[in-house]
C-alpha positions in Angstrom: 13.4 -63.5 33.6 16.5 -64.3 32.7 17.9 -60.4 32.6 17.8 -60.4 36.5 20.5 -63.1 36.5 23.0 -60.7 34.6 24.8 -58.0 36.4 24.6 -54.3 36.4 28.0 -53.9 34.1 27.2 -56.4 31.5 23.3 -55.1 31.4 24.7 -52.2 30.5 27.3 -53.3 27.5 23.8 -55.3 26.3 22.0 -52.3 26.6 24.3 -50.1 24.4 24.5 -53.1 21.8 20.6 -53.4 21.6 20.0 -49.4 21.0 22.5 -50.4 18.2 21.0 -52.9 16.1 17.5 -51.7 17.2 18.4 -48.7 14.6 18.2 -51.1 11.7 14.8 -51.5 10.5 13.7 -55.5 11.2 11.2 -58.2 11.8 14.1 -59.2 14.8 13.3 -55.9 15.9 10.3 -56.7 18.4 12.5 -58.6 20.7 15.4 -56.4 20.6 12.6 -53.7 21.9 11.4 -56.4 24.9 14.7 -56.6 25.9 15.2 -52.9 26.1 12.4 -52.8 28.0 13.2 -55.2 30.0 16.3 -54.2 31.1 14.9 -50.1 31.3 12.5 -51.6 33.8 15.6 -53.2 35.6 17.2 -50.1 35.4 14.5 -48.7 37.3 13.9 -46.1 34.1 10.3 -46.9 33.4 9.1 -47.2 36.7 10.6 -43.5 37.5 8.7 -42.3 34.2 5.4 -43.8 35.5 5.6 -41.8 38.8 6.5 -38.4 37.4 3.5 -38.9 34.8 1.4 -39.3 38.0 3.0 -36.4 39.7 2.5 -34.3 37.2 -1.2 -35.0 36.8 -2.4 -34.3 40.1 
C-alpha cells in the first residue's frame, strides 16, 4: 500500500486530519475509515487489540 511509503511523522499529521473530517457525517466517509485502518494497522494498534482479545479469552 501506499501508506507504508509515508513516514512515521507525517502518518501521524494524516492520522489526526482523518479523525477530523471522519466526524462529519459522508458518503467519503468509507475511505477516510480504510485509511484509518490502515494506518492503525501500521501503527501496530489493531494487531495489539487482536492479541489481548485472545489473551483474555483463554
Amino acid at each position: 500500500m501506499f501508506l507504508r511509503l509515508i513516514e512515521k511523522d507525517e502518518c501521524e499529521k494524516i492520522y489526526k486530519i482523518l479523525n477530523l473530517v471522519e466526524k462529519r457525517e459522508t458518503e467519503e466517509n468509507y475511505f477516510i475509515k480504510y485509511l484509518l485502518i490502515q494506518i492503525k494497522n501500521m501503527r501496530g494498534e489493531i494487531n495489539a487489540n487482536k492479541k489481548k482479545r485472545k489473551k483474555m479469552v483463554f
